[in-house]
C-alpha positions, 0 to 999 in steps of 0.5 A: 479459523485461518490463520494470520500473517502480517498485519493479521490479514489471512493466509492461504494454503501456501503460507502467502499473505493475501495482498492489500486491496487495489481499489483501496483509496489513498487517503483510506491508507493514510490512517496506516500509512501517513507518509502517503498524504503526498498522493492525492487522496482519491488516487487508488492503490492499483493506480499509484502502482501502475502510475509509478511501477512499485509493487509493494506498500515498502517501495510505496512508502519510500517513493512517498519519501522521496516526493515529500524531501522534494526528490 
């Protein structure tokens, strides 16, 4: 069995967590992440990152704040 990481997704051989699914769409990732409701809900993860230049779910969440207060 391969071992863990965060959000229990598996790990490799160099201890690197394996990355959300890019194709993933917004609002499958509101159920986890309900700050997300600000994009629309049929964008992919892979398009809001390129759309926006974040890389990770944290950058993400914060750029979702900042619409959201109307930033």
């Amino acid at each position: 069995m391969p071992k863990r990481g965060l959000d229990n997704r598996a790990v490799n051989k160099d201890s690197q967590i394996r990355e959300k699914n890019g194709s993933a769409k917004m609002g499958n990732l509101t159920k986890t992440y309900p700050e997300l409701r600000v994009f629309s809900p049929d964008a992919t993860l892979t398009g809001i990152r390129k759309r926006y230049d974040v890389t990770s779910i944290a950058e993400l969440r914060q750029l979702a704040a900042k619409k959201a207060s109307g930033r």
